[in-house]
DRENTOR-423626 format. One line per field, with one value per atom (N, C-alpha, C): x, y, z; residue in one letter. Coordinates in Angstrom, 2 decimals, decimal comma. Layout:
BEGIN
xx c(X:...)
yy c(Y:...)
zz c(Z:...)
voti c(a:...)
This chain:
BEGIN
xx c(0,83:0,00:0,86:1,77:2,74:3,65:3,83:4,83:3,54:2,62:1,94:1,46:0,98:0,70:1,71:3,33:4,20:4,95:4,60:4,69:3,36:2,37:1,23:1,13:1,37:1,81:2,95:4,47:4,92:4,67:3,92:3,28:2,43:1,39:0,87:1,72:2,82:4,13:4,63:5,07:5,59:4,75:3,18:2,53:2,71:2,63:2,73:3,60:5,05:5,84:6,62:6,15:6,63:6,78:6,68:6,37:7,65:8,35:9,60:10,66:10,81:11,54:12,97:12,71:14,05:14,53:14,40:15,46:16,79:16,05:16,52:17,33:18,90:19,68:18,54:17,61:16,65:15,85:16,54:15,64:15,42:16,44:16,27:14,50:14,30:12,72:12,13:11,95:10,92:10,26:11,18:11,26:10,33:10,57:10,14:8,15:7,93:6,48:5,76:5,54:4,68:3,27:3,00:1,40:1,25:2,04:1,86:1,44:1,51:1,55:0,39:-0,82:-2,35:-3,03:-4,79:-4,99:-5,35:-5,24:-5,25:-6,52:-6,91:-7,79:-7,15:-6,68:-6,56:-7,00:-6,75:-7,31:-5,89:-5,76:-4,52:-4,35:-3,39:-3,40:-2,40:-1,98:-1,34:-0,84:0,11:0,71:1,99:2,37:3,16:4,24:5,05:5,91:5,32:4,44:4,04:2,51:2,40:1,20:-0,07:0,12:-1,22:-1,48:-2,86:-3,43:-4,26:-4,35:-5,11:-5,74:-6,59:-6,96:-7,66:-7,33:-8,42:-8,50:-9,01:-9,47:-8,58:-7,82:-6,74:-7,67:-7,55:-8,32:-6,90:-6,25:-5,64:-5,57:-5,14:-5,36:-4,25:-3,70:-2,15:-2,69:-2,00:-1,00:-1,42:-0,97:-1,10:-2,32:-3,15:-4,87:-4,70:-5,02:-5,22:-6,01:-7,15:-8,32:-7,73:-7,87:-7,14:-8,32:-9,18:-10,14:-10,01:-9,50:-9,15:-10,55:-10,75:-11,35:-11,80:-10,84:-11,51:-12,13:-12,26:-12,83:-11,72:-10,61:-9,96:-10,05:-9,25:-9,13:-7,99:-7,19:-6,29:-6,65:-6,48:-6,96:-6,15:-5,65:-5,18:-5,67:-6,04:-6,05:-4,83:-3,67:-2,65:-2,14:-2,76:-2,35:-2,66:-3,68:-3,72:-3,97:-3,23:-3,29:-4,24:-5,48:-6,24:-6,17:-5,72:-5,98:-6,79:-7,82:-8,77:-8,83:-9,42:-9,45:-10,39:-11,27:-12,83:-12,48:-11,44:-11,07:-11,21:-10,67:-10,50:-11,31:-12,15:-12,38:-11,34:-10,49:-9,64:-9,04:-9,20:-8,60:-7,21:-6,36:-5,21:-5,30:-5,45:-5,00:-3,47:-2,97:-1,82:-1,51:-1,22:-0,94:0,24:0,55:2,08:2,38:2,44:3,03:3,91:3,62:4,19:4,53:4,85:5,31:6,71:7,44:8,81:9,82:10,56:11,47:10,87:9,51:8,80:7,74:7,82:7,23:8,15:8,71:9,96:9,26:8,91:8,00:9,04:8,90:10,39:11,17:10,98:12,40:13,17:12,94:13,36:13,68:13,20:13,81:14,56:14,61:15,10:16,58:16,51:17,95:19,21:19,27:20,04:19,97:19,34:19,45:20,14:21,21:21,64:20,91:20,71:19,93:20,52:20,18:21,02:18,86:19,65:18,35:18,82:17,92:18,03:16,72:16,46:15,50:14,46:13,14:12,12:12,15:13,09:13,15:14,31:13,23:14,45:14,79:16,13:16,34:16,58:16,24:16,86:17,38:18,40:19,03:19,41:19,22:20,02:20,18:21,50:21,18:21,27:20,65:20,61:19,60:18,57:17,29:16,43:15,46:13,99:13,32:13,42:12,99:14,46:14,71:16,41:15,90:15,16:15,17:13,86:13,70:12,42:13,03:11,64:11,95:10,72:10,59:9,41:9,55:8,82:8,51:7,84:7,97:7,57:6,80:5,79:4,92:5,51:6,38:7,04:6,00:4,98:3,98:3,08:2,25:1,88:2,52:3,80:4,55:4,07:3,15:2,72:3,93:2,98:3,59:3,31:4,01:3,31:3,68:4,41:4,69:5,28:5,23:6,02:5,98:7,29:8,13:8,93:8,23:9,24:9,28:11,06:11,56:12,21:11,69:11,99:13,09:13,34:13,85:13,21:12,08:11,41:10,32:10,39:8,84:9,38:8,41:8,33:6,92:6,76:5,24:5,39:4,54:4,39:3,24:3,16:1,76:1,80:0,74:1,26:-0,74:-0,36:-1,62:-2,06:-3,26:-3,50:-5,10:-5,19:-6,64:-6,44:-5,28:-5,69:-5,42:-6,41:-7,15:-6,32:-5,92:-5,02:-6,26:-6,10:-7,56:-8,41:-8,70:-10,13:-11,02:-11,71:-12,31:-12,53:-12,37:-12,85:-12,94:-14,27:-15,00:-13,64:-13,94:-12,73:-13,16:-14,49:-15,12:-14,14:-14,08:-13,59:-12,27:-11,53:-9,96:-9,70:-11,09:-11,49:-12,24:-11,38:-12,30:-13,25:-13,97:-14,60:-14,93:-13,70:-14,47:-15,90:-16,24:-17,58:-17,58:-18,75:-19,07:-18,13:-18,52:-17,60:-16,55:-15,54:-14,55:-13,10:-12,54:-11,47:-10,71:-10,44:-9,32:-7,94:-7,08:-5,56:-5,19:-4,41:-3,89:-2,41:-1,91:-0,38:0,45:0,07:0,79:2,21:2,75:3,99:4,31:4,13:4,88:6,07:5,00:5,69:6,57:6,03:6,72:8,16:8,31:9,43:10,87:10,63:11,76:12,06)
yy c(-1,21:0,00:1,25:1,12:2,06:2,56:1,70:1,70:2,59:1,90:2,24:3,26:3,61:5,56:6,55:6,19:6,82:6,58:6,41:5,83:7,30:6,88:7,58:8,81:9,18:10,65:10,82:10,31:11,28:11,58:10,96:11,23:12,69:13,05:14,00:15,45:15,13:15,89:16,14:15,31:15,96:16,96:16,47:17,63:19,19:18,52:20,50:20,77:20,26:21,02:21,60:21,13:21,08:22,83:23,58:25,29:25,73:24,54:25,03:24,59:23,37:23,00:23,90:25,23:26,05:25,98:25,46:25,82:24,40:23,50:22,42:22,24:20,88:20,96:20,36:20,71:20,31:20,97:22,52:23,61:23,53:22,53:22,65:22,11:21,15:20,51:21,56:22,55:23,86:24,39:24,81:25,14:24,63:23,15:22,37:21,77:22,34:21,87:23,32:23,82:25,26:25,04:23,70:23,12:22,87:22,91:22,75:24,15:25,17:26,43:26,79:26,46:26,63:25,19:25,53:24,49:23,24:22,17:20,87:19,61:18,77:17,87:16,74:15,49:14,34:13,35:12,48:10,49:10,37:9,19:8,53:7,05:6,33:5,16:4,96:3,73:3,88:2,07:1,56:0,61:-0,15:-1,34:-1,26:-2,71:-2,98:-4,02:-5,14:-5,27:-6,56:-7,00:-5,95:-6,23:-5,26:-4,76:-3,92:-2,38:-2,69:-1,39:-0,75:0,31:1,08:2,14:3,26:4,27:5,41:6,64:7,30:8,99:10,16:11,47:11,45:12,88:13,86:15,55:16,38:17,78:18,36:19,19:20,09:21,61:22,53:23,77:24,62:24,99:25,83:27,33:27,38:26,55:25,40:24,48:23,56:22,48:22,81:21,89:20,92:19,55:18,51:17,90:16,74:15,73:14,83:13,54:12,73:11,76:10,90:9,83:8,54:7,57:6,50:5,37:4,57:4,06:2,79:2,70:1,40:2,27:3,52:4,35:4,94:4,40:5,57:6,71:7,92:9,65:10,05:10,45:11,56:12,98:13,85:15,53:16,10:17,51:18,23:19,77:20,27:21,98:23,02:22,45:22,90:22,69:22,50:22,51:21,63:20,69:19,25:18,40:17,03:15,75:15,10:14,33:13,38:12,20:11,12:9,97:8,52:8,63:7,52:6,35:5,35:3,99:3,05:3,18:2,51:1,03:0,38:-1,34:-1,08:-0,58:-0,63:0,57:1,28:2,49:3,29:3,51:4,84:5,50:6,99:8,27:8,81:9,40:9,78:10,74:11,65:13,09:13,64:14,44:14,74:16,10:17,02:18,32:18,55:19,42:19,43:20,31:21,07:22,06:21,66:20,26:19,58:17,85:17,91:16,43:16,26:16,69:16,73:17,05:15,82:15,67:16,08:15,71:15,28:16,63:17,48:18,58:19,39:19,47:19,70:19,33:18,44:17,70:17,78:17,88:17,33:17,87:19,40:20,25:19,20:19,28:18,56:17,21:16,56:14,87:14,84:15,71:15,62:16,30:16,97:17,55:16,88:15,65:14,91:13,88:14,06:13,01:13,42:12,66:13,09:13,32:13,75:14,37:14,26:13,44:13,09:13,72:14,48:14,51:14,02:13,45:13,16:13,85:14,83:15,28:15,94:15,23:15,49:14,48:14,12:12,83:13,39:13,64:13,73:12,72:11,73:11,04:11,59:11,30:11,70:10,01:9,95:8,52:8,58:7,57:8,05:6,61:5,98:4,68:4,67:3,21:3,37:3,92:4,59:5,33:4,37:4,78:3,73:4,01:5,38:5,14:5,58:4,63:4,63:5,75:5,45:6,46:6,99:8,49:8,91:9,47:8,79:9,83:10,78:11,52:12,61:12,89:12,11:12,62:13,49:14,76:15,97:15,76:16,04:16,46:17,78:17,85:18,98:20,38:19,76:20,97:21,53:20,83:21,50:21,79:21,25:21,29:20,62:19,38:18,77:17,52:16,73:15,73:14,65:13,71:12,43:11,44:11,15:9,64:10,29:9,75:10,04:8,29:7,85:6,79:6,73:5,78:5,77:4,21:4,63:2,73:2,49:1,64:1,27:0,11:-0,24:-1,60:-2,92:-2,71:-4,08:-3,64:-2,62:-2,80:-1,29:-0,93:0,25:0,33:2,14:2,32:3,46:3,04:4,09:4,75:6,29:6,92:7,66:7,76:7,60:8,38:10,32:10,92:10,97:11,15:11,20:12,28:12,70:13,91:15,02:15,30:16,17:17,85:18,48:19,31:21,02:21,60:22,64:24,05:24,00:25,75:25,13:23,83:23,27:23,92:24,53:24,90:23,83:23,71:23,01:23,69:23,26:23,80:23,60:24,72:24,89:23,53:23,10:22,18:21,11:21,22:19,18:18,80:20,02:19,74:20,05:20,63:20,34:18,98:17,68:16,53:16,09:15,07:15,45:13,58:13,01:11,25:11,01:9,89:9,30:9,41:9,65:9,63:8,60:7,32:6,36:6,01:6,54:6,43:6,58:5,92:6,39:7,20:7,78:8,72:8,74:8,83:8,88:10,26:10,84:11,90:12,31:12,07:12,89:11,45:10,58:9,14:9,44:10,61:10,66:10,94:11,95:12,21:10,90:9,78:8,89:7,98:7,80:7,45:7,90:9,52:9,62:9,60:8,93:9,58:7,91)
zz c(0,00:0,00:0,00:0,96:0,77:-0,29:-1,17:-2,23:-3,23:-3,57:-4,71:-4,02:-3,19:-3,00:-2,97:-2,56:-2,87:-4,30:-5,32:-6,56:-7,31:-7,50:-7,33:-6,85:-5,28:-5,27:-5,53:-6,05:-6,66:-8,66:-8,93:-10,16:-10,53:-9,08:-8,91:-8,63:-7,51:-7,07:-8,30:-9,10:-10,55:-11,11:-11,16:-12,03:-11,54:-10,03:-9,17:-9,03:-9,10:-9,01:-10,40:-11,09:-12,72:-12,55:-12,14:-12,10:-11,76:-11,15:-9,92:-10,79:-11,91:-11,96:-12,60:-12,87:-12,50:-11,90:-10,67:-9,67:-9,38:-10,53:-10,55:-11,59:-11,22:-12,25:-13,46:-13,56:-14,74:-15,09:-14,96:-15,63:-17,08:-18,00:-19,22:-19,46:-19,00:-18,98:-18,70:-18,31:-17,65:-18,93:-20,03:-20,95:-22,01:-21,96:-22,81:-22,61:-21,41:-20,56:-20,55:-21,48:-21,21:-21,18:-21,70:-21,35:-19,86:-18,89:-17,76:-17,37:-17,77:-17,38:-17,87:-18,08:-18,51:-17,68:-18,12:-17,79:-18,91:-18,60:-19,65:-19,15:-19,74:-19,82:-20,49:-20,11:-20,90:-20,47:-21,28:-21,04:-20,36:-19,99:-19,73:-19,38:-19,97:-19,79:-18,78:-17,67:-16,67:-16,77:-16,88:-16,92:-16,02:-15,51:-14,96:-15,75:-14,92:-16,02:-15,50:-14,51:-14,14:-15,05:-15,53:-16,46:-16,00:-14,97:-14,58:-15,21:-16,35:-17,35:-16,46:-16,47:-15,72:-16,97:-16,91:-17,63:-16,86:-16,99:-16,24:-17,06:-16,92:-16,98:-15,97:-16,26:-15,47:-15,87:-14,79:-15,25:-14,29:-15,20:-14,21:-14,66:-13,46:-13,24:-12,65:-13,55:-13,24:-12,15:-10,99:-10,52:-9,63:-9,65:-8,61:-8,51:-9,23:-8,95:-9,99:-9,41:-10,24:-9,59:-10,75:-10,22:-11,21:-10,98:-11,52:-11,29:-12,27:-11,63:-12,18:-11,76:-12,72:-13,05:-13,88:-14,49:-13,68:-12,61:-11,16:-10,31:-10,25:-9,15:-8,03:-8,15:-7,53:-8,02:-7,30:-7,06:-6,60:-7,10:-6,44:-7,08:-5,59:-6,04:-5,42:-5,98:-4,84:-5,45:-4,74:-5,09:-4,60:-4,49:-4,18:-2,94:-1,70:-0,23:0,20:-0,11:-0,05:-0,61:-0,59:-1,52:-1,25:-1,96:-1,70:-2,47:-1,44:-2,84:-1,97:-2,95:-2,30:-3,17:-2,74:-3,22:-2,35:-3,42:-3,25:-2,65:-3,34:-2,36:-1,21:-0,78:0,83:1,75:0,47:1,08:2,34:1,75:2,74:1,56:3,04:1,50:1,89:1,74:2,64:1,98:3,03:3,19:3,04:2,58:3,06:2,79:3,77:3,94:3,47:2,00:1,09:1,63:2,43:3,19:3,86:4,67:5,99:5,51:4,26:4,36:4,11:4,79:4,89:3,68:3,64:2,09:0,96:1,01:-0,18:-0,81:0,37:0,06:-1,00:-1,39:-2,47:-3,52:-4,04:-5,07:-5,87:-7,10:-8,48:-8,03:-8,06:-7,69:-7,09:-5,68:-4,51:-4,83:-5,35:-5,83:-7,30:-8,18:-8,93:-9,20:-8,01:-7,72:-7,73:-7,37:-7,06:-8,28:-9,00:-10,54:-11,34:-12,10:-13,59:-14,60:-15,10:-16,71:-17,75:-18,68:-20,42:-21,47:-22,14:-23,07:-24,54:-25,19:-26,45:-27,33:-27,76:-28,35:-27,90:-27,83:-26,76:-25,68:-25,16:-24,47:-22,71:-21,88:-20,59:-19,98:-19,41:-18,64:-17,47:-16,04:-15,36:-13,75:-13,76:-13,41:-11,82:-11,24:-9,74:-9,24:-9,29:-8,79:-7,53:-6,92:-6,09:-5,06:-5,60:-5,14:-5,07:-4,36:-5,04:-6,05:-6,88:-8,05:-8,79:-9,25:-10,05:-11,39:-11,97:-13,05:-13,66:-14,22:-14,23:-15,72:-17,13:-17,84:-18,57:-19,53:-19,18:-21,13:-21,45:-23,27:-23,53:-23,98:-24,33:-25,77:-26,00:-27,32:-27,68:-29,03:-29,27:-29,51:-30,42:-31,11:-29,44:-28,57:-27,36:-26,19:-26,33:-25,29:-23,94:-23,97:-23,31:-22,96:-21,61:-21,38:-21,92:-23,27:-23,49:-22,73:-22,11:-21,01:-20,19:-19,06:-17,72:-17,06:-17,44:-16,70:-15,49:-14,26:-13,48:-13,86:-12,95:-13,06:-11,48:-10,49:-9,40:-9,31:-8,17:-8,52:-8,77:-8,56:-9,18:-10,32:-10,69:-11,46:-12,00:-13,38:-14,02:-14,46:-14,19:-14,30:-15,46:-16,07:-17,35:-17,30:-17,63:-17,58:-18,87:-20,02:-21,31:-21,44:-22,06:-22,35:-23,51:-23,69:-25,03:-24,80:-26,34:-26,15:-25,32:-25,04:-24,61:-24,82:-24,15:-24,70:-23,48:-24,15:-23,32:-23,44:-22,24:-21,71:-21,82:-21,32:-20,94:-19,44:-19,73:-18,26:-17,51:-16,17:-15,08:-13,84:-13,44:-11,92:-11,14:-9,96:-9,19:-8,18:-7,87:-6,70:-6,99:-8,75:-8,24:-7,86:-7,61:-6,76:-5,27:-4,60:-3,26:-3,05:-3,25:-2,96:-1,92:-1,55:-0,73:-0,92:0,16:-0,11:0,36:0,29:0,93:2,00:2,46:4,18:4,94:4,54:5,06:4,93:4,31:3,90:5,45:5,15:6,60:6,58:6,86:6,59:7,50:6,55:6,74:6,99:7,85:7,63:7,55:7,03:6,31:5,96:5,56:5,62:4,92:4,29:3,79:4,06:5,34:6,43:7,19:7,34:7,74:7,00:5,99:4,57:4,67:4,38:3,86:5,57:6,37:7,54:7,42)
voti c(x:x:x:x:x:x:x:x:x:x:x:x:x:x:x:x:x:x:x:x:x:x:x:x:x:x:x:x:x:x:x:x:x:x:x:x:x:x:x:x:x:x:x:x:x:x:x:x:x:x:x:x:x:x:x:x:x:x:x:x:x:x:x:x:x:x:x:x:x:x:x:x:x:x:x:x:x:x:x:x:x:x:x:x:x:x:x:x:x:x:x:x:x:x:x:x:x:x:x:x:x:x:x:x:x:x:x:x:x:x:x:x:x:x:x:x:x:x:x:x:x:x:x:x:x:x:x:x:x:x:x:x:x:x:x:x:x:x:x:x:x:x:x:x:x:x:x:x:x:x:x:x:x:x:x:x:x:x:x:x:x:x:x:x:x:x:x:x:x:x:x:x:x:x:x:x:x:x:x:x:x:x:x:x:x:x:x:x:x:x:x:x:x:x:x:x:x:x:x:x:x:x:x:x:x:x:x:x:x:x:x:x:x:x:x:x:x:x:x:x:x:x:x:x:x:x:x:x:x:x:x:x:x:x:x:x:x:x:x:x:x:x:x:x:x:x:x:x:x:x:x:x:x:x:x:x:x:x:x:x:x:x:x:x:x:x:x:x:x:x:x:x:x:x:x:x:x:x:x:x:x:x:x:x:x:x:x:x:x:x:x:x:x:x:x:x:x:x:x:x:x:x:x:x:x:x:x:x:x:x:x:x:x:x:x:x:x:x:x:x:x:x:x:x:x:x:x:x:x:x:x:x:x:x:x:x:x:x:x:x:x:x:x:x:x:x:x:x:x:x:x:x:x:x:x:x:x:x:x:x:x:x:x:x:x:x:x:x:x:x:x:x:x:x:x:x:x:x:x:x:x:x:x:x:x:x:x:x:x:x:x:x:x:x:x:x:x:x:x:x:x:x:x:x:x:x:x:x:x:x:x:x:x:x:x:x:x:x:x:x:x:x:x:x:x:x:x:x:x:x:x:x:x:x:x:x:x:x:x:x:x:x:x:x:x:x:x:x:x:x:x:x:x:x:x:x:x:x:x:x:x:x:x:x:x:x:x:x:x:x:x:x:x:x:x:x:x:x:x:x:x:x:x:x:x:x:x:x:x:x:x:x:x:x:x:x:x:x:x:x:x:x:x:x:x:x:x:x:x:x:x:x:x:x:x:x:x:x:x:x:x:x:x:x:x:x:x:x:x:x:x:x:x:x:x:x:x:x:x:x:x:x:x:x:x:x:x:x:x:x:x:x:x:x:x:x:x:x:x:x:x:x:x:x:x:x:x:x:x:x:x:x:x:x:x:x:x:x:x:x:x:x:x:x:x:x:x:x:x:x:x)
């Protein structure tokens, strides 16, 4: 459970911090993502090397707001100051306050600092052995300057998240990045807090 929500939120952490990544030895990517800097609408397919397809609607909202709803009924949301990511299996949602989650509140900036960077085209590597996610890379759509795949590779498994349709200055209601789980739902509060020490 732990792995795949810290896997998962840092997928989301990439989208919000994508704003910062100047400050990182990977400002060249900043450049190359100006679709991050409006708001966007896509499909997305979500894959891992063990065989698990996923699909879901992503709505995001520069700066910082994303709803993400996948196609089993999970949710991750954040409207900038907090993370929500729920999952109907088990019904629990985890909260997590990005203000206060330590290391991780950094989001790319902050983890990608410490990676090497090789680009080949529209193509960023960025490598760190030895990490738990050894390598992250980030395919740029040259004409929107969008993201088409975002790859991580762990030590046992690689997850691919791979967009398509989508649609840049799509309006979306501000409500649906203040989530709001089911009544019954349990709630977690800051679990990456504990995660990352």
């Amino acid at each position: 459970m732990k792995k795949k929500l810290y896997i998962i939120s840092f997928f989301l952490l990439a989208l919000l911090g994508a704003a910062g990544l100047s400050l990182a030895s990977s400002g060249e990517l900043k450049g190359e993502i100006g679709g991050l800097y409006s708001s966007f609408s896509a499909n997305f397919s979500y894959s891992s090397g063990s065989g698990v397809v996923r699909s879901g609607k992503i709505h995001y909202q520069y700066p910082g707001k994303v709803h993400i709803a996948f196609s089993d009924g999970r949710v991750i949301a954040s409207n900038g100051f907090f993370l929500w990511i729920y999952s109907p299996s088990n019904r629990i949602c985890a909260k997590q306050d990005l203000a206060g989650s330590g290391s991780v509140s950094g989001g790319i900036v902050g983890f990608l600092n410490s990676y090497e960077m090789t680009r080949t085209q529209n193509r960023f590597v960025f490598r760190k052995l030895g990490a738990n996610i050894e390598e992250v890379t980030v395919d740029i759509l040259p004409d929107s300057k969008m993201i088409k795949n975002l790859r991580f590779k762990t030590k046992n498994n690689v997850f691919t998240y791979s967009f398509s349709d989508i649609i840049v200055g799509a309006g979306v209601k501000a409500s649906l990045f203040n989530y709001k789980p089911p009544t019954d739902a349990q709630m977690v509060e800051n679990p990456l807090n504990r995660y990352s020490r």
